[in-house]
Every structure is written in C-alpha cells, then in structure tokens.
Backbone as JSON Lines, residues from 0, in Angstrom:
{"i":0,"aa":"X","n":[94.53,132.26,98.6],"ca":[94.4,131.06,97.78],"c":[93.03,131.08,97.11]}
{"i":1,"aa":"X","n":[92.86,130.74,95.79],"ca":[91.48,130.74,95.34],"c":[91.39,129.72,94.52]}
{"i":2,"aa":"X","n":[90.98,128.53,94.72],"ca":[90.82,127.24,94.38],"c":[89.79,127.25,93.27]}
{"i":3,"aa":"X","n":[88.34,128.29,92.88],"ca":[87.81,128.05,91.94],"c":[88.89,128.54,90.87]}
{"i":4,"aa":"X","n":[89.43,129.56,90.86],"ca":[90.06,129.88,89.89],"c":[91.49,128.82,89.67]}
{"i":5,"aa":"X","n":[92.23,128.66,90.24],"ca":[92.77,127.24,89.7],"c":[92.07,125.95,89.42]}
{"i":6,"aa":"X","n":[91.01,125.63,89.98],"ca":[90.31,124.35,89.06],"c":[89.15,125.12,87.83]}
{"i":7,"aa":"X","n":[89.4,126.06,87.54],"ca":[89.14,126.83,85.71],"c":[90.28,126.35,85.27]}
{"i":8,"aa":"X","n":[91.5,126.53,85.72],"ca":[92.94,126.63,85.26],"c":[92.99,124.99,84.63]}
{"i":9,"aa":"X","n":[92.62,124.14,86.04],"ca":[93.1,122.9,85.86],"c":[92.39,122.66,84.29]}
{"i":10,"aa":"X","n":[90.88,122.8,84.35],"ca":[90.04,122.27,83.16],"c":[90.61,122.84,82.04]}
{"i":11,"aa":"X","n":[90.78,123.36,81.76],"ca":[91.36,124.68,80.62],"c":[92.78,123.93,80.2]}
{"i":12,"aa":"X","n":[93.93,123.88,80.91],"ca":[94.59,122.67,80.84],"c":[94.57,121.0,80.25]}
{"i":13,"aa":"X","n":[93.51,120.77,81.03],"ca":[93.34,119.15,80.88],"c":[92.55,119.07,79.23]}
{"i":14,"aa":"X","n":[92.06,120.19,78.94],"ca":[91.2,120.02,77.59],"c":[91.99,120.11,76.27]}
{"i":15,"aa":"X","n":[93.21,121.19,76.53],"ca":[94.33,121.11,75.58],"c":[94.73,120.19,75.58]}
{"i":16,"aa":"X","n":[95.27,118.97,76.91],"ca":[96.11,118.14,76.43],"c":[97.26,117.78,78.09]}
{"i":17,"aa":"X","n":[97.25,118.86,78.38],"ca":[97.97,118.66,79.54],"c":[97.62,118.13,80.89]}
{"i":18,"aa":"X","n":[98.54,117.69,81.53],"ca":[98.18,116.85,82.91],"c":[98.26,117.23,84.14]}
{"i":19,"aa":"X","n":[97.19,117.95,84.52],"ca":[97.29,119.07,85.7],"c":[97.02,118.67,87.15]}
{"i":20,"aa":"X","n":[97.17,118.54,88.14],"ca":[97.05,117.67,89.62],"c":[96.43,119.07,90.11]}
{"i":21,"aa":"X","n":[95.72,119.26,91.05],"ca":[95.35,119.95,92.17],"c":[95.82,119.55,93.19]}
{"i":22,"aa":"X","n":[96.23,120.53,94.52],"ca":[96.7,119.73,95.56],"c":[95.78,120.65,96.18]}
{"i":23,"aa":"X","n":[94.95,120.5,96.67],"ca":[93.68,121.49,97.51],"c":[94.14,122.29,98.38]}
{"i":24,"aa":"X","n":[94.7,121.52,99.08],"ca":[95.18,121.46,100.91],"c":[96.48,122.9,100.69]}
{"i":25,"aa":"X","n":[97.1,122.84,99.84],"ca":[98.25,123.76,99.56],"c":[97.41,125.16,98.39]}
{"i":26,"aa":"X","n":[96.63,125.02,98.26],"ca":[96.57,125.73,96.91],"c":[97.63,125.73,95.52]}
{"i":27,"aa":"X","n":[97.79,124.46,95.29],"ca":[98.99,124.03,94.21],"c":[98.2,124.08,93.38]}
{"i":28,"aa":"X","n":[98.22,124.29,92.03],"ca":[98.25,123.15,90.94],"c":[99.76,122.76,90.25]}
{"i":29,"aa":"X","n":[99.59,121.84,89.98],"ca":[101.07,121.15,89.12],"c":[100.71,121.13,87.95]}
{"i":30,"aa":"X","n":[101.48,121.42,87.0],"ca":[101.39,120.96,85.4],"c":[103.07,120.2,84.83]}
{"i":31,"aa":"X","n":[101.84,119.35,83.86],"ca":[102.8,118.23,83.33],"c":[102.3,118.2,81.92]}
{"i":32,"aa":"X","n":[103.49,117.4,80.82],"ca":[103.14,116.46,80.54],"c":[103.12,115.55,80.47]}
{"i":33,"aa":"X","n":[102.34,114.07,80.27],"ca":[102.84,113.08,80.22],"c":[103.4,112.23,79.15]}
{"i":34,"aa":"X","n":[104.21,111.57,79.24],"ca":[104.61,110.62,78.56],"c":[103.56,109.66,77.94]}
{"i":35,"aa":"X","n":[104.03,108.65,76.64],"ca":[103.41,107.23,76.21],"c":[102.95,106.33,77.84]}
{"i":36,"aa":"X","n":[103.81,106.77,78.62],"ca":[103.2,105.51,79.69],"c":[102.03,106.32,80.47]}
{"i":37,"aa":"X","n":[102.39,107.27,80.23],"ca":[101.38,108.13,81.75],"c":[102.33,109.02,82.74]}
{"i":38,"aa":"X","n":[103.56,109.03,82.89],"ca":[103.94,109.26,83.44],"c":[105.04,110.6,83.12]}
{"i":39,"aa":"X","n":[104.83,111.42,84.01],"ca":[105.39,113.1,83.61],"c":[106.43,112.98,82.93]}
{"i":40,"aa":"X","n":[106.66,114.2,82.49],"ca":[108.34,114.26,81.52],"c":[108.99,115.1,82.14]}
{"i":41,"aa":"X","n":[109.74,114.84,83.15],"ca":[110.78,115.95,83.8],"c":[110.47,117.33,83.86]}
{"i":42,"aa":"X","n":[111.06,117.8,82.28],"ca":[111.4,119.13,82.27],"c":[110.49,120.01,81.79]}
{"i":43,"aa":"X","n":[109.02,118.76,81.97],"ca":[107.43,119.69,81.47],"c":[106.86,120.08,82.94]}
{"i":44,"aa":"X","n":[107.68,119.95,83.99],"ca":[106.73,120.3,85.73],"c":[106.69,121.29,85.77]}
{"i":45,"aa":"X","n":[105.3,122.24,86.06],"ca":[105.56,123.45,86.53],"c":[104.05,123.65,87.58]}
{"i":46,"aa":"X","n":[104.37,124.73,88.29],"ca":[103.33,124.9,89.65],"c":[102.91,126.06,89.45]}
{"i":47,"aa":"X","n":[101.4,126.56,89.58],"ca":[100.86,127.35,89.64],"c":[100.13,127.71,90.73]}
{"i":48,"aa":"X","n":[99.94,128.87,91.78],"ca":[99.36,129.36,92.67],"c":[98.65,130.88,92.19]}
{"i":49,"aa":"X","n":[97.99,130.61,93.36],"ca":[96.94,132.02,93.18],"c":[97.11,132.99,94.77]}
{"i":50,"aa":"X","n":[98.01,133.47,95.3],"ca":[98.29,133.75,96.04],"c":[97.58,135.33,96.2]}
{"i":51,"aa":"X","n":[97.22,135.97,95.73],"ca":[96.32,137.08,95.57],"c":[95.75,137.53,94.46]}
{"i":52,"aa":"X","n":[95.81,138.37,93.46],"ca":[94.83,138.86,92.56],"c":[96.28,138.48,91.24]}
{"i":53,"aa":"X","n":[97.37,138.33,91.4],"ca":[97.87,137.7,90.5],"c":[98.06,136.17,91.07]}
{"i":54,"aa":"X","n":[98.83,135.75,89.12],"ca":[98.45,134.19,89.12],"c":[99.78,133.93,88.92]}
{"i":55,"aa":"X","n":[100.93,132.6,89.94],"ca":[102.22,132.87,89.65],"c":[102.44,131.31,89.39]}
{"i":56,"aa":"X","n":[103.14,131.69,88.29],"ca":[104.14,129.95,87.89],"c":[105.51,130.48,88.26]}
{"i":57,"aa":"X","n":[105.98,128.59,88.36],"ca":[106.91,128.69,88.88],"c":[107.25,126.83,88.08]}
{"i":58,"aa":"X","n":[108.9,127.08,87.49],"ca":[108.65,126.03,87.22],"c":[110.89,126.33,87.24]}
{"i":59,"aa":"X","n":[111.41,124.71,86.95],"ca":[112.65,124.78,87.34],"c":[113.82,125.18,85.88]}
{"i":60,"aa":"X","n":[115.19,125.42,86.06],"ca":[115.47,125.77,84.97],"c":[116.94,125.1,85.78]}
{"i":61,"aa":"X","n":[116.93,123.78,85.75],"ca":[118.01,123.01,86.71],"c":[117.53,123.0,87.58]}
{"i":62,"aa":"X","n":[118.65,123.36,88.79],"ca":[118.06,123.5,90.1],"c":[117.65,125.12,90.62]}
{"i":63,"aa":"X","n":[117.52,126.0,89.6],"ca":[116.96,127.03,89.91],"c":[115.63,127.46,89.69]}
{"i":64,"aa":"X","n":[114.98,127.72,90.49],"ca":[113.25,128.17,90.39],"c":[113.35,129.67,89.29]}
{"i":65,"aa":"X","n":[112.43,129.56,88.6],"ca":[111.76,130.51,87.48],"c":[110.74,131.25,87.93]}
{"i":66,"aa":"X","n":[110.58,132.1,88.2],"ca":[109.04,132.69,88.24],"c":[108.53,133.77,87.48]}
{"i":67,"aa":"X","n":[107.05,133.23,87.43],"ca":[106.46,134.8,86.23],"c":[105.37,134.95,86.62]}
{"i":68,"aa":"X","n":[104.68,135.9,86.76],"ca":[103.2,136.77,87.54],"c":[102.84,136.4,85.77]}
{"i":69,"aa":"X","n":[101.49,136.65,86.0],"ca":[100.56,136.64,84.85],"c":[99.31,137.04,85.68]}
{"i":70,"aa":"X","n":[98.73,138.24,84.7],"ca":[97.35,138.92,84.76],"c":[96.17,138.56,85.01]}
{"i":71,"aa":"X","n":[96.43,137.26,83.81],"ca":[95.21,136.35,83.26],"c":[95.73,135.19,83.38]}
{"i":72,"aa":"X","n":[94.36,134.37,83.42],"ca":[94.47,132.93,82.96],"c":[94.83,132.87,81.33]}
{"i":73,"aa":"X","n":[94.16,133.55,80.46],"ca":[94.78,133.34,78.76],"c":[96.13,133.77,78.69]}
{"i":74,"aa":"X","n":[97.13,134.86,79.38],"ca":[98.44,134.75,79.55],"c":[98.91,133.89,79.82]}
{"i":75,"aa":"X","n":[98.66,133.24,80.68],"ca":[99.27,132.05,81.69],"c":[99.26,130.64,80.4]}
{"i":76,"aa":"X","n":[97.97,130.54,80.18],"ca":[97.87,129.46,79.16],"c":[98.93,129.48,77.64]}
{"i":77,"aa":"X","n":[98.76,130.84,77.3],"ca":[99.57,130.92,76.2],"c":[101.27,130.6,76.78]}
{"i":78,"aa":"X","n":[102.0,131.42,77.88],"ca":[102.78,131.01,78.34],"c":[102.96,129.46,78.21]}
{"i":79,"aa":"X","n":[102.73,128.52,79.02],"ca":[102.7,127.35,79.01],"c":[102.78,126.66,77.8]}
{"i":80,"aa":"X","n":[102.07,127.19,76.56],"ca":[101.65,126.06,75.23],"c":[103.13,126.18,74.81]}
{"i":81,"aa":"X","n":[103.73,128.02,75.0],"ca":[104.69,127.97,74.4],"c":[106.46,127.45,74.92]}
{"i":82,"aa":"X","n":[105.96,127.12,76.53],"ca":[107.15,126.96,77.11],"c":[107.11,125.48,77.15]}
{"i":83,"aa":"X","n":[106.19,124.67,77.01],"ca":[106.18,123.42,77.02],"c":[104.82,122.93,76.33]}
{"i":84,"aa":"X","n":[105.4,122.89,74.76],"ca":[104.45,122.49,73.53],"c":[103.85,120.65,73.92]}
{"i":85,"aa":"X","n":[103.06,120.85,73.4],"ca":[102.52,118.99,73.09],"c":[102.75,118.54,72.14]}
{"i":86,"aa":"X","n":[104.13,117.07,72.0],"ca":[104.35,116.78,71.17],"c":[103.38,115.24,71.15]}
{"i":87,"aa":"X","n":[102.96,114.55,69.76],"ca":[102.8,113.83,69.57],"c":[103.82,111.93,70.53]}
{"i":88,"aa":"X","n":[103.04,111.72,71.12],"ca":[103.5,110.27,71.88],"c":[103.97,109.07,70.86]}
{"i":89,"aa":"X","n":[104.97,108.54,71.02],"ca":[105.08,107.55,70.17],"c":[105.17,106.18,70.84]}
C-alpha cells in the first residue's frame, strides 16, 4: 500500500474537478463525480489501489468489476478524464 502516492493521485484529481475520498485504513481511494447537490453519480465510482509498483482501478460495468493496471499516475489520469468526462452541472 503506498498512501503518499495515492494522496498525489487524490490532489491531481480534486484539481481537475473530480471527487476523490481516501480511505487510509484500506489503502482505497474512491473516485467520483459529483452531482449539482454534492452527491456522486452512480456510474462515475471507481477505486484505485496501489498494491505494489503498479497502480490498479477498478470500477463497475453493472454488476461486474473492470480492472486495468496502469504504469503511471498520467495513464491513470488520462484513463479516467476519458472514461468518465466532467460535464457541466445544471
């Protein structure tokens, strides 16, 4: 688990736009986005761990888990912008 490198992740995240939780205790991070109220949008959840020298998301596609290794944190990020864009709140 390597917690500095997911709270880079989280900041890097939160500065684009997105709504990232740390869960310390697990080595989670969660990504979202949120809604006009604050509150996530379903089918924007996805979890990131650092379980050794790669970095793995994991996010749902129904009730089936997705997963993808990434190298880098700038993989990972580009991944994300493009699997779950930021649309304007109304």
């Amino acid at each position: 688990m390597n917690l500095k490198k997911l709270e880079q992740i989280e900041a890097k995240l939160k500065k684009i736009g997105y709504s990232p939780y740390l869960q310390e205790a697990h080595g989670i991070l969660f990504c979202a986005i949120d809604d006009k109220h604050g509150e996530p949008i379903l089918d924007s959840v996805s979890q990131i761990t650092i379980p050794s020298k790669i970095i793995k998301h994991m996010y749902f596609n129904g009730q089936v888990p997705v997963y993808n290794d990434f190298d880098s944190t700038e993989d990972l990020i580009v991944f994300i912008k493009e699997k779950y864009p930021i649309q304007e709140k109304d």
